[in-house]
Backbone as JSON, one array per atom type, in Angstrom:
{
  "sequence": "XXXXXXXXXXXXXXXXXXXXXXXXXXXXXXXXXXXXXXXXXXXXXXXXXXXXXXXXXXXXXXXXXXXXXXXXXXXXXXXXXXXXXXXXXXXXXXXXXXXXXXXXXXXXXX",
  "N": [[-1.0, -1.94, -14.14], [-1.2, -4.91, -12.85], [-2.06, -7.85, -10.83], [-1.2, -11.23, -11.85], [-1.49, -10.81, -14.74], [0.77, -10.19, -16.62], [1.7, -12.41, -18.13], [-0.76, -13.06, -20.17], [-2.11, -11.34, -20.61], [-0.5, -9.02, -20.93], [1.13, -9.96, -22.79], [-0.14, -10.09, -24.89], [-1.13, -7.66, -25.21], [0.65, -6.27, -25.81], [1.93, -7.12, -28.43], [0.04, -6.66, -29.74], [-1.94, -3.49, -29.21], [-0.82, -2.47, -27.39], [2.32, -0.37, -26.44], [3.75, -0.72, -24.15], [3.92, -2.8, -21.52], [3.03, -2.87, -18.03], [3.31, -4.92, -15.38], [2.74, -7.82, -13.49], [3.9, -11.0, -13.2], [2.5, -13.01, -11.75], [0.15, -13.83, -8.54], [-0.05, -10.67, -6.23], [1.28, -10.11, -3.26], [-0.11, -8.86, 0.0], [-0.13, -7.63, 3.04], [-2.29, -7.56, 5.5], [-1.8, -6.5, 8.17], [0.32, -4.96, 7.94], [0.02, -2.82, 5.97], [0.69, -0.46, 4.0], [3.75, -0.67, 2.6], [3.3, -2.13, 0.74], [0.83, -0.94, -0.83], [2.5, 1.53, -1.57], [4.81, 0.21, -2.71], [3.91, -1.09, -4.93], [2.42, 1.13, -6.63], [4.36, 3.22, -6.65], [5.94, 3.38, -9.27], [3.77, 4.31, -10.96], [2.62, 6.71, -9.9], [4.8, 8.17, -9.88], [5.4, 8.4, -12.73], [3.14, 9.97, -13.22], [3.72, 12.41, -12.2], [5.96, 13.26, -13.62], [6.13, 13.32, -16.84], [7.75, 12.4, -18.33], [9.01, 10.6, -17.55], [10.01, 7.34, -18.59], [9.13, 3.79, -19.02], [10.54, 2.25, -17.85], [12.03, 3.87, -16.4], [9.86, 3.68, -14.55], [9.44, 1.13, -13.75], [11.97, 0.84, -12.39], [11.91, 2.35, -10.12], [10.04, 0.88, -8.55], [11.08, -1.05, -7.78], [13.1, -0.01, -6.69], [11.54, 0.69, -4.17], [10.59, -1.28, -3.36], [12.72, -2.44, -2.68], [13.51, -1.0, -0.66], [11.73, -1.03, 1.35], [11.78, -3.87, 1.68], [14.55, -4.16, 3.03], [14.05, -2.39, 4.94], [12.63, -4.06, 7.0], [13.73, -6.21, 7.27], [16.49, -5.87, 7.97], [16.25, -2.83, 8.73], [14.55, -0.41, 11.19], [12.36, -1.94, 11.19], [12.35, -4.74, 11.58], [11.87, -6.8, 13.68], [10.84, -9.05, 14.6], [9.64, -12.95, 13.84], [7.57, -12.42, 12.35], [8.0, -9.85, 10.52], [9.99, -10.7, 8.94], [8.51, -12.42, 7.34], [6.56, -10.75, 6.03], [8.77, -9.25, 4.76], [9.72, -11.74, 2.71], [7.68, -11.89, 1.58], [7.36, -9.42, 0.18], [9.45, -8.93, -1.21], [9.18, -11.34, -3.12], [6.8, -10.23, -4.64], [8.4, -8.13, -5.99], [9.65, -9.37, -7.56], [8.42, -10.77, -9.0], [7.68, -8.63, -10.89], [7.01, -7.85, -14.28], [8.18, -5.86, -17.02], [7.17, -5.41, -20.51], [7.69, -5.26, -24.22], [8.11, -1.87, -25.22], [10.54, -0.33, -23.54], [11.02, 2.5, -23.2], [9.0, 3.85, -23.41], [6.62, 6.44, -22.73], [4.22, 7.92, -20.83]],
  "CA": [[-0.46, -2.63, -12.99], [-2.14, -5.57, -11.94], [-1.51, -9.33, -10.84], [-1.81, -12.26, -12.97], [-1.75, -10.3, -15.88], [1.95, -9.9, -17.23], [1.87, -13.57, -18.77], [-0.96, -13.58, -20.83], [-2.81, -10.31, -21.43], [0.48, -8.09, -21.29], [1.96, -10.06, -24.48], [-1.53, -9.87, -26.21], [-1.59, -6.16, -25.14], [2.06, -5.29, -26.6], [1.77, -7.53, -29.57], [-1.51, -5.89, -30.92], [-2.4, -2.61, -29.18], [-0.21, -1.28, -26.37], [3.69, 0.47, -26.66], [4.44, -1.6, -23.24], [2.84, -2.93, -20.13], [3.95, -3.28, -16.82], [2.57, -5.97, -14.38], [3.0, -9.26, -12.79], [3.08, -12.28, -13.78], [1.98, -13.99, -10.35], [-0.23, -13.06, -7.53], [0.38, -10.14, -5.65], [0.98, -10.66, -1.55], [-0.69, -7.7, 0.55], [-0.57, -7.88, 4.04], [-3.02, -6.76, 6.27], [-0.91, -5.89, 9.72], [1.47, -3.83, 7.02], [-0.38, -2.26, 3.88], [1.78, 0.67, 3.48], [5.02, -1.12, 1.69], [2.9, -3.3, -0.59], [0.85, -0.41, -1.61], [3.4, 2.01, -2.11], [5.56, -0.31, -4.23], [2.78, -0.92, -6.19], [1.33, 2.35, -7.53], [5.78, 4.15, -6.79], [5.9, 4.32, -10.93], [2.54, 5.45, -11.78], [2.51, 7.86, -9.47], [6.3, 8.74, -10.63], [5.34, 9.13, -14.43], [2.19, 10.93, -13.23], [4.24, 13.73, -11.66], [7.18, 13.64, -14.41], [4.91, 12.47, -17.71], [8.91, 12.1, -19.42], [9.74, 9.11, -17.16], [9.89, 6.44, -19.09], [8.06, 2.72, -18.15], [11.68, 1.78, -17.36], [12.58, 4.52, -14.9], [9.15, 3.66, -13.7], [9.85, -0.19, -13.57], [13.29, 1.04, -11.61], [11.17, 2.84, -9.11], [9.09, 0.58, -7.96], [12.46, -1.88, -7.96], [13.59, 0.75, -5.45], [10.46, 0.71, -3.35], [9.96, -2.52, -3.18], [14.0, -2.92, -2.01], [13.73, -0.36, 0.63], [11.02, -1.46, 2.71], [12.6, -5.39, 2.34], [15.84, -3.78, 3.65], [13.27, -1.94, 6.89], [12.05, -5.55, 7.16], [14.93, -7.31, 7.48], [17.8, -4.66, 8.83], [15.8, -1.51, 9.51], [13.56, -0.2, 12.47], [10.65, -3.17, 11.03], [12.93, -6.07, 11.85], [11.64, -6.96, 14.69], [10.33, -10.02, 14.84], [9.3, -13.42, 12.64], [6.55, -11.87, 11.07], [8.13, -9.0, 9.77], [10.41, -11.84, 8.08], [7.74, -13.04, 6.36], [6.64, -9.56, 4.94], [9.83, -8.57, 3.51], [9.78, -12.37, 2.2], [6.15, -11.3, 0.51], [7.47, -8.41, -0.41], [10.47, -9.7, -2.33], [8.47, -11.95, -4.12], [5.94, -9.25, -5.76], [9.2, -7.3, -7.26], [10.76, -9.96, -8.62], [7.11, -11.11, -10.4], [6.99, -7.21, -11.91], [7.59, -7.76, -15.76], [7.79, -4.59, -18.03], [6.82, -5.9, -21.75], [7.17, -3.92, -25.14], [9.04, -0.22, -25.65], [10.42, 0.48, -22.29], [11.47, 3.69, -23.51], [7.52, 4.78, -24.16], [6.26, 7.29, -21.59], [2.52, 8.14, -21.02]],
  "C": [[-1.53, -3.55, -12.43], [-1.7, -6.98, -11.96], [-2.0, -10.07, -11.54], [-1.66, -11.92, -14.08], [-0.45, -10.25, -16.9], [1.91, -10.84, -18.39], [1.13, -13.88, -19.81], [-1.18, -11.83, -21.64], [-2.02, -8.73, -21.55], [1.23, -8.32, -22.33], [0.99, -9.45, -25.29], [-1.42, -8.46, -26.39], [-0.29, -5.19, -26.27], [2.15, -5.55, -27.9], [0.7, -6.95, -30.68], [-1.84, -4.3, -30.29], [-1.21, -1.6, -28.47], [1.56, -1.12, -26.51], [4.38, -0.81, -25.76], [3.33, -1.88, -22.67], [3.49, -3.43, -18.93], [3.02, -3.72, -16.03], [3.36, -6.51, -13.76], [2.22, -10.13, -13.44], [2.43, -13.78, -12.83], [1.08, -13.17, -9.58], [0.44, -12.15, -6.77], [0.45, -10.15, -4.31], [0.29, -9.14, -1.06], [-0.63, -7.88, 1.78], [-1.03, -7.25, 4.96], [-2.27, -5.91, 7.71], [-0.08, -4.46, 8.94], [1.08, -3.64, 5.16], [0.49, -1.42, 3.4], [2.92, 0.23, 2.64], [4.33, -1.74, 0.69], [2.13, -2.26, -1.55], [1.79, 0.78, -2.32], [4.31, 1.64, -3.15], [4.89, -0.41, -5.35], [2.55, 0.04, -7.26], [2.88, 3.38, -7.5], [5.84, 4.3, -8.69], [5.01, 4.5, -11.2], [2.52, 6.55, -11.12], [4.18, 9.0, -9.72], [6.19, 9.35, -11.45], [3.82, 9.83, -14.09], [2.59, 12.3, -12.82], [5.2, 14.47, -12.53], [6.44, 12.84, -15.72], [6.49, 12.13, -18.7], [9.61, 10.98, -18.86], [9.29, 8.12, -18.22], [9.19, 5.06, -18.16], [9.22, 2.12, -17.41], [12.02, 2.14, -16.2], [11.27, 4.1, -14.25], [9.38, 1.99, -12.62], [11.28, -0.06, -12.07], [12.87, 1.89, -10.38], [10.7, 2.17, -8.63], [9.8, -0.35, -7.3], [12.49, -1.36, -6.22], [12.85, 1.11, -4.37], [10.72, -0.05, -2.92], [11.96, -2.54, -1.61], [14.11, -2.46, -0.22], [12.83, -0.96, 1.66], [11.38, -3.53, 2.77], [13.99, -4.94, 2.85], [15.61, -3.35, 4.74], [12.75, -2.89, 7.21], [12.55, -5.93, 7.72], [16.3, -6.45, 8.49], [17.42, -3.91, 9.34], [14.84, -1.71, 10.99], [12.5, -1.36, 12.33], [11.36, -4.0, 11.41], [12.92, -6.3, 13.21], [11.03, -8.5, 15.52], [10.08, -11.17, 13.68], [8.53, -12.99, 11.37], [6.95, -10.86, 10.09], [9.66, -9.9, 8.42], [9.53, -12.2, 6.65], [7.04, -11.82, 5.62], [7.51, -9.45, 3.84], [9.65, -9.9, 2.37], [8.6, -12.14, 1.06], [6.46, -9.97, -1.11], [8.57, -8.37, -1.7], [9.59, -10.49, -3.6], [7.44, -11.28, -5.0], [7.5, -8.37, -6.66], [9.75, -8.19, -7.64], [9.74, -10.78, -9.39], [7.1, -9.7, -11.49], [7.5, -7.37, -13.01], [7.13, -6.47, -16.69], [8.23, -5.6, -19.8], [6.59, -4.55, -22.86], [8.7, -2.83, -25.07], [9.9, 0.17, -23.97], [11.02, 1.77, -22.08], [9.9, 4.73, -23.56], [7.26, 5.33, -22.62], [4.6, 7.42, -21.8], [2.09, 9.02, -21.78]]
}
């Protein structure tokens, strides 16, 4: 999991060494006022298939999906919607799950 990386060195990685790889293929946003949703979506499937080692990179990929959704849904509709700024979160936050590309097997587990 890491930004920038999906596009070049997640083909190279699937094509020659690795099963899959799951990234981004853009920068990741982070924002300081509100770390909690950005890292949580982040690290929601590794820490998934670290607890259940039979998830697949898919269900993990579909986890992080479902992270990411929920706290742009407390952004925008929930208790966080409170103001412009939290606008521009969820807008942040949108934009990192829809960079996350899973490359390769997405059936392979750890």
């Amino acid at each position: 999991m890491a930004c920038l990386t999906a596009k070049e060195l997640g083909k190279k990685a699937t094509d020659n060494i690795a099963q899959c790889y799951l990234g981004y293929e853009q920068e990741v946003y982070v924002n300081k006022r509100h770390p909690k949703p950005f890292g949580e979506s982040v690290n929601k499937g590794l820490l998934d298939m670290l607890k259940n080692p039979n998830h697949t990179f898919e269900q993990a990929r579909q986890a992080i999906i479902a992270e990411y959704n929920h706290w742009i849904t407390y952004f925008t509709e929930g208790e966080g919607a409170n103001n412009f700024t939290t606008i521009n979160v969820a807008a942040n936050l949108r934009y990192n799950r829809d960079g996350l590309r899973l490359l390769g097997d997405a059936a392979a587990t750890l």
